[in-house]
Structures are given as structure tokens and as C-alpha cells.
C-alpha positions as CSV (number, residue, x, y, z in Angstrom):
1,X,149.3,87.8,13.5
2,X,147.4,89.2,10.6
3,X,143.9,88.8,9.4
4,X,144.0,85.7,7.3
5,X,145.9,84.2,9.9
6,X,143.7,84.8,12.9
7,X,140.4,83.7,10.7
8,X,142.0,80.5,9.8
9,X,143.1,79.6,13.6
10,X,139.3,81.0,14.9
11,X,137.8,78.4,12.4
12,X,140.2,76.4,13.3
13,X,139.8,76.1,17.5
14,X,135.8,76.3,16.6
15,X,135.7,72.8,14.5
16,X,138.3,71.4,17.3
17,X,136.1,72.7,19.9
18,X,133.0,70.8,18.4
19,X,134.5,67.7,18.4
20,X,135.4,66.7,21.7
21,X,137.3,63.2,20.6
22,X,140.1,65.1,19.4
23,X,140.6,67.5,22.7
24,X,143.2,64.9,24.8
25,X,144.9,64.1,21.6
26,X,148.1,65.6,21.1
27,X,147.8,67.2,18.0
28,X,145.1,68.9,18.9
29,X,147.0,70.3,22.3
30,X,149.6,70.8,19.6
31,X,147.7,72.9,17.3
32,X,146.0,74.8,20.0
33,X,149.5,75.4,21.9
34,X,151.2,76.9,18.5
35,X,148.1,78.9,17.7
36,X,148.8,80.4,21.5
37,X,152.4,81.1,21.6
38,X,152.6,82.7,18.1
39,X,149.3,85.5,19.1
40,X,151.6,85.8,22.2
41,X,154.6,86.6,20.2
42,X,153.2,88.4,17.2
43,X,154.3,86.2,14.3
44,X,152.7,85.7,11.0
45,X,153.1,82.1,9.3
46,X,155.6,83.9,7.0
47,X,157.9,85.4,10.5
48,X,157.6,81.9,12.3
49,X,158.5,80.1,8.8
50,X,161.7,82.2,8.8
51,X,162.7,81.8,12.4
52,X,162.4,77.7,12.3
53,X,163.1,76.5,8.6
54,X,159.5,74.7,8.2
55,X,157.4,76.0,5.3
56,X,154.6,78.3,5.6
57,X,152.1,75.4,4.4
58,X,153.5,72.9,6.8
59,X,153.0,75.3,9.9
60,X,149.3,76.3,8.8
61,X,148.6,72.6,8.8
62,X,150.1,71.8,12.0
63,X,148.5,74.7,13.4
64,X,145.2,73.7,12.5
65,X,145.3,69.6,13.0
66,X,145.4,68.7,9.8
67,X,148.8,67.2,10.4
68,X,151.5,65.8,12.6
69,X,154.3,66.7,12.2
70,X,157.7,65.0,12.9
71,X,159.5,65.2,15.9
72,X,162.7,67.0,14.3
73,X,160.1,69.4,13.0
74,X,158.6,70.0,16.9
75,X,162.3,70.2,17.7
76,X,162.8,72.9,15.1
77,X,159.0,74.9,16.2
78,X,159.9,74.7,19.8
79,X,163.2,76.6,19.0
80,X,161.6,79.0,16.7
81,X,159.5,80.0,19.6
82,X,161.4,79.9,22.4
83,X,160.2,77.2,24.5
84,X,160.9,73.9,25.3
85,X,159.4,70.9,23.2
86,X,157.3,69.9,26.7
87,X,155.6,73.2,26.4
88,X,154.3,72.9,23.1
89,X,152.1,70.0,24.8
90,X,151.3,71.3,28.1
91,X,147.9,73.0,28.7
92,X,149.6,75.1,30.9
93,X,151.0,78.9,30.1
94,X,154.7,78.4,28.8
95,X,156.0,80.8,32.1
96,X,154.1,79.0,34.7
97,X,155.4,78.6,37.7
98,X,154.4,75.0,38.5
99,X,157.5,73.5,41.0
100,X,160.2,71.0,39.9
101,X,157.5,67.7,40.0
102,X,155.7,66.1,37.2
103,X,153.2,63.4,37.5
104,X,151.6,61.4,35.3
105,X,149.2,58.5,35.6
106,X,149.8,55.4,33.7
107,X,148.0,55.7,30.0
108,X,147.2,59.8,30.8
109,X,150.3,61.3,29.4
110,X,149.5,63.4,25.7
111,X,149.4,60.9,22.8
112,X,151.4,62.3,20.2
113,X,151.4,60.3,16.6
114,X,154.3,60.6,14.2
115,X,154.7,58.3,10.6
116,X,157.3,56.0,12.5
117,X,156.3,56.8,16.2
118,X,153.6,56.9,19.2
119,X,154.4,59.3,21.9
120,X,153.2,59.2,25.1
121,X,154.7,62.8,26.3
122,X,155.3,61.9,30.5
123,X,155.1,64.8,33.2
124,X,154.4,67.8,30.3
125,X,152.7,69.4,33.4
126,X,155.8,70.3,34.0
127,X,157.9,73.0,32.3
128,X,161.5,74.3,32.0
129,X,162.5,70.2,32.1
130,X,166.3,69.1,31.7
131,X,165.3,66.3,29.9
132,X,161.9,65.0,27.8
133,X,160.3,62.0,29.0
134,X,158.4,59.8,26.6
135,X,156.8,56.8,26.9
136,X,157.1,55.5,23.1
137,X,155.3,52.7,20.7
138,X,157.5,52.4,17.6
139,X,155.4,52.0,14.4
140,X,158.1,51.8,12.1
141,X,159.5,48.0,11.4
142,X,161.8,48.9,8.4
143,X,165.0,51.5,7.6
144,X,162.6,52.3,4.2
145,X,160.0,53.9,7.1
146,X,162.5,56.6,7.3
147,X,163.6,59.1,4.3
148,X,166.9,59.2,5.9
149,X,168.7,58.7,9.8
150,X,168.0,61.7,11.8
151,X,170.3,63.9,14.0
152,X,170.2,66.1,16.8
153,X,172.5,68.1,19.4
154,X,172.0,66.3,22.8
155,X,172.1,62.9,24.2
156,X,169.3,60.0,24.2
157,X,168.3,56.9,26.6
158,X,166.0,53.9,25.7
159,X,164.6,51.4,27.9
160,X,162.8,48.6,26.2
161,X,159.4,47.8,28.1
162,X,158.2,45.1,25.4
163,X,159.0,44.1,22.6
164,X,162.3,44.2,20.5
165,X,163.4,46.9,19.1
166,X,166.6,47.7,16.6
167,X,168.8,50.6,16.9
168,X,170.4,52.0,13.6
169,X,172.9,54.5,13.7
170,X,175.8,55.3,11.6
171,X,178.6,54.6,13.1
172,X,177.7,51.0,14.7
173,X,176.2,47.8,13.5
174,X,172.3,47.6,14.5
175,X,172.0,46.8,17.7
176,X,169.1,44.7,18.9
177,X,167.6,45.3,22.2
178,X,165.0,43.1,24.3
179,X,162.5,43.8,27.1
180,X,164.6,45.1,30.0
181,X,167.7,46.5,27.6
182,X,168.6,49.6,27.5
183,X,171.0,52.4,25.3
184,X,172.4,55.7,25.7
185,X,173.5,57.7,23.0
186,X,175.1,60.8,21.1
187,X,171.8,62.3,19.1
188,X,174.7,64.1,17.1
189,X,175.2,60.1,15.6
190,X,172.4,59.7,12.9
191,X,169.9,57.3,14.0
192,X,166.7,55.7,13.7
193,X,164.3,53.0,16.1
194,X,162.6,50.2,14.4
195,X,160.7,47.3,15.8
196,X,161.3,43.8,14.6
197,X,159.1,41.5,14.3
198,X,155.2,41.6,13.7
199,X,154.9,43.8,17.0
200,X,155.5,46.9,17.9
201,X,158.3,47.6,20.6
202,X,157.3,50.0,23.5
203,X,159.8,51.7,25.0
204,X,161.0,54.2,27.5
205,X,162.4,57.1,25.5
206,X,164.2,60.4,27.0
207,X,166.2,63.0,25.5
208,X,168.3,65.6,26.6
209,X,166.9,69.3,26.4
210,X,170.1,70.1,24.1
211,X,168.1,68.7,21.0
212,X,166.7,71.8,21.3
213,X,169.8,73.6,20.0
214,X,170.6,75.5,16.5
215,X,172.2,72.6,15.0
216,X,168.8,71.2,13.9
217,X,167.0,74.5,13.3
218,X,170.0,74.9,10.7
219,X,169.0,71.6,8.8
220,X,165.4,72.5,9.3
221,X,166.2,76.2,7.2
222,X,168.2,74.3,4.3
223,X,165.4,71.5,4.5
224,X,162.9,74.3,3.6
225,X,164.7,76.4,1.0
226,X,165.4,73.1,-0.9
227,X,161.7,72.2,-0.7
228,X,161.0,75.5,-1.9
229,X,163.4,75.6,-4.9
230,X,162.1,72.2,-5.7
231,X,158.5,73.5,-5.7
């Protein structure tokens, strides 16, 4: 890590230390893991940039809480690191050695908050999962929330705890689901979750540790150098 970059996160930890709201959010635990991992590793903005296809802007500003980033772009961090996407929201060390059981309370799992999304990351205690439990509120209510449907290596299952909730993917007409319907899928199969209806759908989400493969830090890197050319 060089200078510049070791001021910044200092300053950065200090304001999140003095302002205690923010410490059980998860983009705080967020910020604070990545600023962790990548002293532990060595890695400049410019070497972690390279490694996971998101911009050298975008990862100072995740690193420091200024913004929340998608989850294809935590996808795409946790694989440019080397750890799994529970890590980078566990307060634990990424090699602990913490047994195969998870608990979490109802409404104590890390909040996580995406454009379209609310997370509720379940059992992060735990690392080293087989699959990512979420507990999910979906924010967006309209296809023209997204920029485009997203894919993924792995597979994904939905439960739907209230609400109803729409499932868009590209090779079947949208499917609507109701409290106590559920969906598994290819996350290869582009896709996107939007809530109909005035309220927002809550849902049981859980994906497959494969999204973590090289299929999306590939899309991440050519994501990047367009943006850059662009800029």
C-alpha cells in the first residue's frame, strides 16, 4: 500500500470511528474489511484495480464509505482478493477458524444497501460457506431500475417471505412469484428481481459460491477499460 493510500484509509477509519451510527452498517464493515485485506496483501488501488476490473476511483470510494457498490462489483472485489463475498462482511479475520455453524438472530444479520437491493447478509460469522445466504428487500419495482440484466457463474434460489416479486431473465417470460413461492436458477441466464406493486417484496435469497468465478471478473475488466476509454 503506498503513502497516499494509507493516509486516505487512516482518515478514513478515523471519521468512521467517530460516528458510531454507521459501525453495524454494512458499508462501513465493507470499507473497513477491504481497507484490511488489501494492507494484508500489499496492493495499491492501482494492483487491486488490475486484478478485479473496477476502477481505481470506484475502489477508493468503496473503501472509504462513500459508496455502495453493486453486488456484481463485491462479486468481482471478493475474487480480486481471494476470499469469499461473506468475508468481505465478517468482522472476523478471513482465515479464522470458526467451525461449520452460523447463527444469526432475526434483524442482526449486516445491512447491505445496493440501488435496486437491501441485503441482510445471514450467518457472515461464518466463513469458507458453499453458499451465501441473504435475507433481501428488493427496492427496485421497474426493468428501467437496472442498466442492463446481470449474469453470473453459479446457481441462485428465492423464497418469497412477502410481498410479490417478478423474476426477469432472458430466456423465460417474467415470472411472478407470491409469499411462499419459490425459484431456482442458472445465474449464467441474465436476470434481474423487481417488486410489483407499491411494496417492496422481501425475500429469501441464496447463491451458490461459484458466482465467485472468472466469468464475471472478465466482464468486470472489459466494464472498466470501456469506462476508461469513455473517460
Amino acid at each position: 500500500m503506498d503513502g497516499a493510500d494509507l493516509v486516505a484509509s487512516r482518515r478514513a477509519a478515523a471519521r468512521r470511528k467517530a460516528n458510531p451510527s454507521r459501525a453495524d452498517t454494512g458499508v462501513s464493515v465493507l470499507a473497513d474489511k477491504l481497507r484490511v485485506l488489501r494492507a494484508q496483501r500489499q496492493l495499491t488501488f492501482q494492483q487491486l484495480s488490475a486484478r478485479c476490473g473496477i476502477s481505481v476511483s470506484t475502489l477508493s470510494k468503496i473503501e472509504t464509505g462513500q459508496l455502495s457498490p453493486t453486488y456484481e462489483k463485491i462479486v468481482a472485489l471478493a475474487q480480486g482478493l481471494g476470499v469469499d463475498v461473506a468475508d468481505l462482511f465478517s468482522s472476523t479475520p478471513a482465515d479464522a477458524v470458526s467451525g461449520r455453524r452460523g447463527v444469526t438472530r432475526s434483524g442482526q444479520g449486516v445491512r447491505y444497501e445496493s440501488p435496486q437491493y437491501v441485503y441482510e447478509m445471514l450467518c457472515s460469522d461464518l466463513t469458507g460457506k458453499q453458499f451465501l445466504p441473504i435475507r433481501a428487500r428488493i427496492k427496485a419495482h421497474s426493468l428501467a431500475d437496472f442498466d442492463a440484466l446481470h449474469s453470473h457463474a453459479g446457481e441462485e434460489f428465492v423464497y418469497v417471505l412477502e410481498g410479490e416479486l417478478h423474476v426477469h431473465s432472458e430466456f423465460y417470460e417474467p415470472l411472478v412469484l407470491r409469499a411462499g413461492d419459490s425459484c431456482y436458477f442458472d445465474s449464467k441466464m441474465r436476470h434481474a428481481l423487481v417488486s410489483a406493486g407499491a411494496r417492496d417484496a422481501e425475500i429469501l435469497w441464496v447463491s451458490s459460491k461459484q458466482a465467485m468465478q472468472e466469468p464475471v471478473i472478465e466482464r468486470a475488466a472489459r466494464r472498466a477499460a470501456s469506462d476508461s476509454e469513455a473517460s
